[in-house]
N, C-alpha and C positions, 0 to 999 in steps of 0.2 A: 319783569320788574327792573333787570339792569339796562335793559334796552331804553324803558322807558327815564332810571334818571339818565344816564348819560343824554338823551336828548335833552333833558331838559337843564342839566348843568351846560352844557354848549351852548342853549338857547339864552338863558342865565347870566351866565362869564360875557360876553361882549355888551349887556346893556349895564352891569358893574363897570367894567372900564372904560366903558367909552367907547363906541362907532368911528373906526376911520373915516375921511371922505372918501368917499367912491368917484377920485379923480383921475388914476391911473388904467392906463389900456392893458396892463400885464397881467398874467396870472400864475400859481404854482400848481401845481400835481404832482400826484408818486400813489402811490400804493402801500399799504400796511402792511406785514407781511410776520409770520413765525419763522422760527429756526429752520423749520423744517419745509421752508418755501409754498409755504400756505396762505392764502388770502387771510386775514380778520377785519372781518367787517364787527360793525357796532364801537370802535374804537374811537375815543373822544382827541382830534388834532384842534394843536392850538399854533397859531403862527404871533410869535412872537418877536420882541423888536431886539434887536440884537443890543443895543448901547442900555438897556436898563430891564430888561425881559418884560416889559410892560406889553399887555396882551393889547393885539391887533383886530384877530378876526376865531373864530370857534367854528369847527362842525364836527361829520360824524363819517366815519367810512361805512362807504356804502357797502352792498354783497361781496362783491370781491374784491375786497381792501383797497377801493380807488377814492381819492378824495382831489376837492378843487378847489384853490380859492381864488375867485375871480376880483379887476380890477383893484390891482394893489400897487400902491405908490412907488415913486422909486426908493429905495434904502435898500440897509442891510438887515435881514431880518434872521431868524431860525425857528426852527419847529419840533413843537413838543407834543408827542404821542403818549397817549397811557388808555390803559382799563384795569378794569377789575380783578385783581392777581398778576398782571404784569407790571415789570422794570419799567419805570417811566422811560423815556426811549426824547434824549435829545441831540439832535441835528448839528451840523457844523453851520458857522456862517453862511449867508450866501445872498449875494449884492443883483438887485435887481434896477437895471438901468432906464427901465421905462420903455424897451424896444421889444425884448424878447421875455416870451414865455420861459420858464424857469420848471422842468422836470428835475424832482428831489429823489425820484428813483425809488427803490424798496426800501422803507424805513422797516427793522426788523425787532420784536419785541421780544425781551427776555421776560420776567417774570416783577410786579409790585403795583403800589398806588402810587397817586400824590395828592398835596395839599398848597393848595393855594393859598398863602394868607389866611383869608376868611373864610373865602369856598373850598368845599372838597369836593371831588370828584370820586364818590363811592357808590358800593353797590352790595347786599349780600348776596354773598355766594351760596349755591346749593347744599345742601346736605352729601349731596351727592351727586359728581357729573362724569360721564362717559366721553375717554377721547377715543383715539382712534389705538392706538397702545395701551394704553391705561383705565382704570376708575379712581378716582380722586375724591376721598370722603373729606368733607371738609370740617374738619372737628370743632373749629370755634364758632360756626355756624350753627352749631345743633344745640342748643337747651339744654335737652337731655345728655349730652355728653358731659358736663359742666361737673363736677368731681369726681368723672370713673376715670380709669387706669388705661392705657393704650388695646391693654387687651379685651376688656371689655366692648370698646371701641369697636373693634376687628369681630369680635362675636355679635355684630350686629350690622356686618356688612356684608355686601351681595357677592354669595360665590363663596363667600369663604366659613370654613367650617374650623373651631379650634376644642382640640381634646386634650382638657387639662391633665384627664387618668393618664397621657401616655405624653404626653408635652408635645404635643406636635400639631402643626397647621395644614390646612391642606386649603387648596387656593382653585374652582371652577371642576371640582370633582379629582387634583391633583393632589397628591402630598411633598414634592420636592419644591419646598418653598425657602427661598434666601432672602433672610433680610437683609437692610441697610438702613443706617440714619445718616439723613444729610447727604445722599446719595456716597454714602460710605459703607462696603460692605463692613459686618461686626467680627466676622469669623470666631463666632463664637458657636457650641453647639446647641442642638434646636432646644434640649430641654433648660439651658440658660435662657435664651432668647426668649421664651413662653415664660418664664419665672421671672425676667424683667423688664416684660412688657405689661404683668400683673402688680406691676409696683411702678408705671409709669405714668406719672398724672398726666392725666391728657389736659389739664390747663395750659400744659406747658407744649404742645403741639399743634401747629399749622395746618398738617394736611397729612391724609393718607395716601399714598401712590400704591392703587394693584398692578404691578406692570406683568402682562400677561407675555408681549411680544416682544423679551428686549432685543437689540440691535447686539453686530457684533463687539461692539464697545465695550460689552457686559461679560463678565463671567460666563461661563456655560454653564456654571452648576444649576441645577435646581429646574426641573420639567414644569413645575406650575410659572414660572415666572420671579418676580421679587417683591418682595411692600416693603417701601420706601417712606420711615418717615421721618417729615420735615420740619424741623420744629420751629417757634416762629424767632420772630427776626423783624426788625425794624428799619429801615432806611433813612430815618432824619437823623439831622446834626446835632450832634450833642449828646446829650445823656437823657436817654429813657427806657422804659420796661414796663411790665403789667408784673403786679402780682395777685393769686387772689388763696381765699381761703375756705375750706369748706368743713361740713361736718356732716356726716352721713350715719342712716342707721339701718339694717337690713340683719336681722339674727346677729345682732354683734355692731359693735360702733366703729363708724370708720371715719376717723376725718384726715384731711387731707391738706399740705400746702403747697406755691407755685409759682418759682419767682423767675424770671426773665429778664434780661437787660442789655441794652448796647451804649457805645461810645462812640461816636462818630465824630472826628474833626482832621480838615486838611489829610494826613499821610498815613494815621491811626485809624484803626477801628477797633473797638475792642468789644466784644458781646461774651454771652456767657448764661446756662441756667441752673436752676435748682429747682427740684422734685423730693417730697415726704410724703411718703403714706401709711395707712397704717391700718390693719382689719383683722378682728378679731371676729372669728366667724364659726359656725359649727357645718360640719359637711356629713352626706349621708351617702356610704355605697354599700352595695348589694352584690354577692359574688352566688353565682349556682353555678356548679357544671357534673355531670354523671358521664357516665362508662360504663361498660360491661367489664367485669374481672372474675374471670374463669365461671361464666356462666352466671354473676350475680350482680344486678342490678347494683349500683352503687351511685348515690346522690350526695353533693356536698351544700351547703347552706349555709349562709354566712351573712350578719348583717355588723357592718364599723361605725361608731359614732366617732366624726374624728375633731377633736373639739383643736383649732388652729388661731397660731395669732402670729402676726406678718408686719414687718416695719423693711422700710425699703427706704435709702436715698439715692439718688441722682445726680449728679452736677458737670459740666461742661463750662469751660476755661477757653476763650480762643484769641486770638490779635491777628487782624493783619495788616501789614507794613507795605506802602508803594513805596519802592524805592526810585521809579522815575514812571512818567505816564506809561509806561509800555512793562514797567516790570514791578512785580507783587511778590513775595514773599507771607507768610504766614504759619500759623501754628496754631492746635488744638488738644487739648488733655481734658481727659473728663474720667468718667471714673460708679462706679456705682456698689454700694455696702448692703446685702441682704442680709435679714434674720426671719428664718420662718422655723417656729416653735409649735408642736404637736405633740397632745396626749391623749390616745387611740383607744375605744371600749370595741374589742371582736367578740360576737359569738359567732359557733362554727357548731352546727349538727349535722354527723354524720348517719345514712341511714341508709340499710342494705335490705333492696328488695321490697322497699316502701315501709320496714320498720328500724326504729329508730335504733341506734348500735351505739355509737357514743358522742361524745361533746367536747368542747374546747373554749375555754375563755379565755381571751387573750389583752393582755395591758400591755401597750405600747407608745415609748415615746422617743421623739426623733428632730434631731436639729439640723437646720439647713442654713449653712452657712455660704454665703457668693463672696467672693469678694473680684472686681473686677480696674484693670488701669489700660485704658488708650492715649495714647500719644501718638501724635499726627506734626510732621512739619510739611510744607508742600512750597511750591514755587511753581509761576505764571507770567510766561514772557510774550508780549505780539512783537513779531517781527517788524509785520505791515499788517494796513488792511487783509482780514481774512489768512493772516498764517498766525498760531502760536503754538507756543507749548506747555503742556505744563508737566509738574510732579509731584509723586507723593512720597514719603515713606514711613511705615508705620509699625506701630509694637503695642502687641494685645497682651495683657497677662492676666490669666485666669485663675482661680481660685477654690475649689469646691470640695466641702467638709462637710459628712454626711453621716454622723454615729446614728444609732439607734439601738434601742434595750427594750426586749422582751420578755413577761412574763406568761407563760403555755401554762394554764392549770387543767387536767385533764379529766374528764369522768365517762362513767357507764352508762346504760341507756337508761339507769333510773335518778342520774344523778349523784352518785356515790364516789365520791374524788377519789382519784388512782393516784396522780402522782403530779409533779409542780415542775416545769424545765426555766431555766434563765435563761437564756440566749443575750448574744449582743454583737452588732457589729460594726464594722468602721469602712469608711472609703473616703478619702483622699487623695482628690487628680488636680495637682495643677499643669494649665497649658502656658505653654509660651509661644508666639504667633510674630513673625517679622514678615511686612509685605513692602515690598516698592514695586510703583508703577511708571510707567512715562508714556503720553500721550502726546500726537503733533498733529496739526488739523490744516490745512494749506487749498484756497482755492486755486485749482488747477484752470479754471477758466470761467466763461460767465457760466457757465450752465453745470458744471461739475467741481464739488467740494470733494476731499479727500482725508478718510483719518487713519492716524496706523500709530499701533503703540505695543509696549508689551511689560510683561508683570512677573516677578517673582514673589509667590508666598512660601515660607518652609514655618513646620509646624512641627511643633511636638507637647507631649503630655506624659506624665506616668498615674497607671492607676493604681493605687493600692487599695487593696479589699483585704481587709479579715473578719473572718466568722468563729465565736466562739462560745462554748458551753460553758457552765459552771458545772464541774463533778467535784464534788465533795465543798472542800478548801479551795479550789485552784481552776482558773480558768484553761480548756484547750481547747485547741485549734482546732479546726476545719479543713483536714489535706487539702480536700477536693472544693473548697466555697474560699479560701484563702490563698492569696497570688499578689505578685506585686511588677505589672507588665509596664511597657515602655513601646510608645508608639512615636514615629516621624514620618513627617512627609514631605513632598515636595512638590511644587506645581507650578512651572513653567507655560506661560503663554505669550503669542505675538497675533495679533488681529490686523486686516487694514480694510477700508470698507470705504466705495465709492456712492455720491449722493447724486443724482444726472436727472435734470429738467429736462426731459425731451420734448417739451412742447411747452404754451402756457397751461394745459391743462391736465400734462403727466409729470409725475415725477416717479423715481425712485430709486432704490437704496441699495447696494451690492456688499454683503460682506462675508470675509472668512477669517473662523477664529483657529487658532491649532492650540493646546493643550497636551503636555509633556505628565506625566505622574509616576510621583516613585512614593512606595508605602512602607515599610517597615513596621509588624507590629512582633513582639516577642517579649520573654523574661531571663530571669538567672538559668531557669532550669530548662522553660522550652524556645529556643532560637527561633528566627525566622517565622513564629504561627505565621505571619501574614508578609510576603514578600512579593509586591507586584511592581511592575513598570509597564507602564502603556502608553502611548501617544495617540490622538484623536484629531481629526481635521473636523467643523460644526459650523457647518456654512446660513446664513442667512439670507431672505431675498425679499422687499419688500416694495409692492407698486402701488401709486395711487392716479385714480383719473377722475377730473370733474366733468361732469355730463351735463350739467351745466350750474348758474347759478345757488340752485337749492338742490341737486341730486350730484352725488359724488359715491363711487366704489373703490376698495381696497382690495388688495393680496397681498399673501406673505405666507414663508415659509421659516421658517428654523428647528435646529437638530440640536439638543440639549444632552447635558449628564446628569446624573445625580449620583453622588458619591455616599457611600456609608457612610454615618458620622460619625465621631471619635466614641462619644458613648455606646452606639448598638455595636459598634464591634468589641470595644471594650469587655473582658470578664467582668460582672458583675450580680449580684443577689441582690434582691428586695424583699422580704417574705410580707404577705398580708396574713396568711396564718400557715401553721404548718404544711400545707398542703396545697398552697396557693401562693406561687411570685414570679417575680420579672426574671429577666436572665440576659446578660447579651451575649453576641452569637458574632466570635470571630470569623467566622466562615462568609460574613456577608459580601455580595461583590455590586460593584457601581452598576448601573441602570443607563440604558440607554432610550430617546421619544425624538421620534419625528414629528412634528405638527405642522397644518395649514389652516387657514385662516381666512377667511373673507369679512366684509363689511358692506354694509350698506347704508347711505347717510342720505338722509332725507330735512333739512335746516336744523333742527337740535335733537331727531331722532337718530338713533344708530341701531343698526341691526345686525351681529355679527356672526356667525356659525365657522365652528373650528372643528377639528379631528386630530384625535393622538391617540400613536401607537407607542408604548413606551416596552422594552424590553427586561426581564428584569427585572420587573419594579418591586421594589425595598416598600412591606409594608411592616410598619410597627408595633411588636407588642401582639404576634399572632399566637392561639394555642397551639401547642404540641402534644403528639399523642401520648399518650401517657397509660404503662402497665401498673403502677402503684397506688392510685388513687391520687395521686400528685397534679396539680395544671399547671404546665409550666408556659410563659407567657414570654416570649421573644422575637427580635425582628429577623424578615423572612425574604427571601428573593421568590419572587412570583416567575412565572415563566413568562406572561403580557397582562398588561391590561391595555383595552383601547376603549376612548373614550370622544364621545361626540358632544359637543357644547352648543347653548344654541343660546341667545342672549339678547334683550330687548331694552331699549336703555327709552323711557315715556317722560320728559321733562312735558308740564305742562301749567301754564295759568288760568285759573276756572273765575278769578276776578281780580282787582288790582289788590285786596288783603287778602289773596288766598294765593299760594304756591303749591305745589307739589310735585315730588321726582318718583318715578318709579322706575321698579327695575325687576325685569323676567326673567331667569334665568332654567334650562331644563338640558338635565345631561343624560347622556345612554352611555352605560359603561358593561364591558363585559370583561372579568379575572377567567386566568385561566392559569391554574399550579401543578404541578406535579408532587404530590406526597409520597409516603413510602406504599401506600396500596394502588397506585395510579392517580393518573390525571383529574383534575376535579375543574369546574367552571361554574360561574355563578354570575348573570345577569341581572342587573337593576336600571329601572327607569328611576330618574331624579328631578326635581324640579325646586325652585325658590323661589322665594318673593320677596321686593323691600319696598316698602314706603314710608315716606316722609311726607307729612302734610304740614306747610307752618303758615301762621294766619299772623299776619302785622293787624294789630288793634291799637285804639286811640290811646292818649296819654304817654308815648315811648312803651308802651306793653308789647307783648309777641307773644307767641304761643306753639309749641308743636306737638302733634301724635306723631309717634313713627310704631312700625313696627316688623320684625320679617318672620315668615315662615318656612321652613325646611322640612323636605318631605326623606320618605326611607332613602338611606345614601350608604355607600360600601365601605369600609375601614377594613382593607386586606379583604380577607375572607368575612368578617364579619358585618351583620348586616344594623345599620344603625337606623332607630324606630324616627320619624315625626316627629319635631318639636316646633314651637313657636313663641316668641315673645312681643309683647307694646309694652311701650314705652310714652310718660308725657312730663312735657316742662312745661314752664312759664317763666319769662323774661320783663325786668324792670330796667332801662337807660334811665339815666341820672345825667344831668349838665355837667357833673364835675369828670365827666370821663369815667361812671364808674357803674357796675349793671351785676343786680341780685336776682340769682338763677334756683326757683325753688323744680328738682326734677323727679320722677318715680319710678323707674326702670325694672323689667321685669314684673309689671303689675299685678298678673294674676298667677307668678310663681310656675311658668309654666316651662322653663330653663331647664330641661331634665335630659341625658343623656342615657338611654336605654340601647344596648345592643345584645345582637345574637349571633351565634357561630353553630351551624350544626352541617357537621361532615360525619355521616353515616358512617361512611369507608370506614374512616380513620381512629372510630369509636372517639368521636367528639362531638362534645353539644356543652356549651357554656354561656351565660346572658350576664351581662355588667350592668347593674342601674345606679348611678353616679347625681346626684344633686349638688351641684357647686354653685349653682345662680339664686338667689332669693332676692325677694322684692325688696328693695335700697329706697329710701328715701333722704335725699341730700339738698342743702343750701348753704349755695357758692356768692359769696361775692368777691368780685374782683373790679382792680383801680389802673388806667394806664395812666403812668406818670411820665413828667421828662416835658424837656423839648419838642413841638410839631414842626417845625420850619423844616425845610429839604435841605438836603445835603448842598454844599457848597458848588458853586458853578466847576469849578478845576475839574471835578471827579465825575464830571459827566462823560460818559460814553467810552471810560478810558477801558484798557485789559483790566484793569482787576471789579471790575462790574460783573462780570460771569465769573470768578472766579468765588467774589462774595455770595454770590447767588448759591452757589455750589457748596460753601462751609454754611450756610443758615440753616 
């Protein structure tokens, strides 16, 4: 479908403005080219007239980004490149005398569209497309995304798996996953991140980036890779935005709003968004685990109706300032306000030997409060062609307020109340987060680019936890559940990484990162719990070669960390009933994965297969053995896991109103832990599925199914059952710029998270059945306002073009 407009807007665009004469013996050529010194073919060039940009002549780059435009008069002309998701990409002057042929060399594209007066040159994007690093879901593309929340998003894309019970993502069968928005890490911890990503309207979001293979440019943290998202952004001059609004109902009403907007003029830019949501919902888990205790069977059973209502805002503030064609300045503040309210019904039957012994009903309510502020300034200088620099520096502050009040009523096996406990308790961590970075990029010659830069982030937080009883009159404390710690960190790195064309049809990429770390975790009473320092070198290596026109292979290698987060090491308590809660576990230590990686590309297939060994690895929210009847639930250092991935990425058109992307995914992973009775391992085969089907129908209508399925997959030691969800929209475009999305997500309620853990040795066996997904039914309309013209001729091609690109 984009193949096909682009030809036909190039076909289009020259009989609109008029046919040169074909009187000239001259011609132009060059090549179209990515960052990454890649052909792109399918790209629509236009040659235009330099004294008034009035178009010349139209075509289409061929297979490997070569285009030509023959018999063209003498003047002075330039040339403008674009497609579908790339920066329109315009040319310097250039005077053709009527003697010689004129090569334009590599024109290289960053990222947008554009619009021509009356024509546009558009195309929709997939649902979903595979590069050669990445998956890139494209959320304004989907129907059915049209009033759910970023993370909704994410739990219905390929690879990636999200557990709301434990807040944590895991990304190609990995759980050391970092975000970023706007190619900005958040550093914030995972269970924030999963809490506002659930309060993220995806109206307000461009694109999802899986990056599986970053470069040494990138952090090291994190074995799965990053998701990056990018929220959208506008490129014309002047003033405009989309907003839109929805209202949704799925066990509880949810609606939502979503506003966006830029400023574009001469030296200004100023953009900015706003995100509200809001869901009142009821949630269902299910807790069982037994043990043997001196010889008697002991079973615990427990079901929570946890009745929850959730309002979340959003907003991002940004400007940037060219202070002369080569130097950009800028700035970003943004910010986001949670409230999530809960009032919890537990029963809990306990029963010894397969008869029942006693009971517990428990009323529970608990408030979660976020509060978060980022401030970003940064500055971007070019030298020359091909050298700049740029910088960041940044300040995160954190916020997180978490009471909660317990009523334990207790009885006998026949029902007969014993006795009534209060509980309640408190925690309160705020983080404070300062990073600056400095990056310089200088091509060292034609065929090798060079980057090298390096970062300081220092971190710190205090937790405070208290747990307390009511006896009598008077609340106390909790020696051993009540602590008020204090964590810092520190984390030094310097990266440089060379990019080498060795041929037209190799490239690739050399880089090494090093990473410094220093931890400090302690309190009043106990110093030092956690006092580490370590340095790491985490090399990367990445090659690609075309084989020819339509077949092309990749390799690559990288060595990654994952660092315990500030919560699992943190002391802290969660009870779900007396005999059942979280806990974290200062004792945790960072994780070490080596991965490789291949591909294979065949015109818009890809086929990839990778291998990781990770050392170490940090799983979240494991059982512990337990002599009391107690299960206590904490994150754990594994001794390996390794994991094989295998990945099939099937774009395909079945007629010109039908699309559809698919995607295969199948992992082999095998854990291997050491407990206190010896070694344990546990093997599972894994596999998924995603598809997207969308069908363009007459009158501006559209339509899509999508849906994915997930087969049994590992969480630590625990083994998680088979799920699957479909999904379906329908789409209405209106003339005034404006398109009502009615969508159904989760249709047949089949969004269930069931897991098992049974370690014989260790007298454990526990299963979690968790319902957090139900069938939604939403409709979204949304309107883009504002000016369409392009930005003004000045700001074409200048430094601060990639720099914009990078704050969107």
């Amino acid at each position: 479908m984009k193949k096909f407009f682009t030809q036909t807007i190039a076909i289009i665009i020259p009989v609109l403005f008029g046919l040169q004469a074909l009187t000239a013996q001259v011609a132009i050529h060059g090549v179209v080219g990515s960052p990454d010194n890649k052909p792109v073919p399918g790209a629509t060039v236009l040659l235009l007239s330099n004294k008034d940009s009035a178009l010349v002549k139209g075509t289409i780059s061929g297979s490997p980004g070569n285009f030509r435009f023959e018999n063209i008069q003498p003047g002075t002309y330039l040339l403008n490149v674009s497609m579908t998701g790339f920066i329109s990409y315009y040319s310097d002057s250039m005077l053709l005398t009527g003697t010689t042929d004129v090569n334009a060399g590599t024109l290289v594209l960053n990222k947008e569209s554009i619009e021509l007066e009356a024509v546009t040159v558009s195309a929709k994007k997939p649902l979903f497309e595979q590069k050669i690093d990445r998956m890139l879901i494209n959320v304004q593309s989907s129907i059915t995304s049209a009033g759910s929340t970023a993370l909704e998003v994410l739990e219905k894309s390929p690879g990636v798996v999200v557990n709301r019970q434990t807040n944590t993502i895991s990304l190609s069968g990995k759980s050391g996953v970092v975000l970023m928005i706007n190619g900005k890490l958040t550093y914030m911890p995972m269970e924030a991140v999963v809490q506002m990503l659930s309060g993220m309207n995806a109206s307000n979001i461009d694109r999802i980036e899986l990056i599986t293979t970053p470069p040494a440019n990138f952090d090291a943290e994190g074995n799965a890779g990053f998701i990056n998202i990018v929220m959208l952004s506008n490129p014309n001059k002047g003033f405009n935005g989309t907003y839109s609004l929805t209202m949704g109902y799925g066990n509880g009403y949810s609606p939502a709003t979503a506003l966006n907007f830029n400023y574009r003029n001469k030296k200004i830019n100023l953009f900015g968004d706003y995100s509200f949501t809001w869901k009142n919902q009821l949630q269902n888990w299910d807790f069982f685990h037994s043990l043997m205790i001196q010889s008697v069977y002991t079973a615990n059973t427990s079901h929570t109706e946890r009745h929850t209502k959730e309002g979340q805002h959003v907003a991002h503030l940004g400007m940037d300032y060219q202070l002369s064609q080569k130097t950009m300045v800028g700035a970003v503040l943004g910010g986001l306000a949670r409230r999530w309210d809960m009032t919890a019904y537990n029963n809990l039957s306990i029963t010894k030997d397969n008869v029942k012994d006693s009971s517990v009903a428990i009323t529970n309510t608990e408030l979660n409060q976020w509060k978060n502020l980022l401030a970003n300034i940064n500055f971007s200088h070019a030298f020359r062609e091909g050298e700049n620099i740029t910088a960041d520096l940044d300040y995160l502050y954190f916020r997180y307020n978490n009471p909660n009040d317990y009523e334990n009523r207790y009885f006998d096996a026949i029902g007969t109340p014993l006795e009534t406990e209060l509980t309640r308790s408190t925690k309160l961590t705020p983080f404070n987060i300062w990073a600056a970075k400095i990056d310089y990029k200088k091509k060292l010659g034609k065929n090798i680019n060079m980057e090298a830069g390096s970062k300081l982030a220092v971190s710190s937080f205090t937790n405070d936890v208290a747990v307390e009883t009511l006896q009598q009159t008077s609340w106390i404390k909790d020696p051993e559940l009540t602590s008020r710690f204090h964590l810092k960190e520190k984390i030094a790195a310097a990266y440089a990484s060379f990019s080498i064309t060795a041929g037209k049809k190799t490239s690739l990429k050399l880089g090494l990162r090093y990473e410094y770390t220093s931890s400090n975790l302690g309190s009043a009473q106990r110093q030092n719990i956690i006092d580490r320092k370590y340095g790491r070198f985490f090399p990367s290596f990445f090659i690609s070669h075309q084989l020819d026109e339509n077949n092309s292979v990749n390799f690559s290698y990288i060595r990654r960390i994952t660092r315990p987060t500030f919560r699992d090491m943190a002391p802290f308590v969660i009870f779900i009933d007396p005999y059942t809660f979280f806990s974290g576990n200062s004792g945790l230590q960072p994780a070490f994965s080596n991965s490789i990686k291949a591909d294979y590309l065949f015109k818009n297939f890809i086929f990839s297969l990778s291998y990781t060994s990770e050392d170490g690895s940090i799983a979240g929210f494991q059982p512990k053995t337990s002599v009391d009847n107690r299960q206590i639930y904490a994150a754990e250092n594994l001794e390996n896991i390794k994991t094989i991935n295998a990945s099939l990425s099937l774009p395909l058109k079945i007629t010109s109103w039908w699309n559809m992307q698919n995607n295969i995914m199948a992992n082999w992973q095998k854990l291997s832990a050491v407990f206190s009775k010896g070694p344990f391992s546990v093997e599972q085969k894994i596999y998924s599925f995603n598809s997207a089907q969308n069908f363009s129908l007459p009158r501006n209508y559209s339509m899509e199914l999508s849906g994915n399925y997930q087969s049994k997959s590992l969480f630590g030691a625990a083994v998680v059952r088979p799920f699957w969800m479909m999904n379906y929209g329908i789409q209405k475009k209106f003339m005034d710029n404006s398109k009502l999305r009615f969508s159904v997500n989760n249709m047949f309620e089949t969004g269930v998270i069931n897991a098992e853990t049974d370690i014989p040795a260790e007298n454990i066996y526990s299963t979690i059945h968790i319902a957090f997904f139900f069938r939604t039914y939403s409709l979204t309309y949304s309107y883009n306002f504002g000016n369409k013209k392009l930005k003004d001729k000045r700001t074409r091609g200048t430094a601060s073009d990639d720099e914009q690109g990078r704050l969107k």
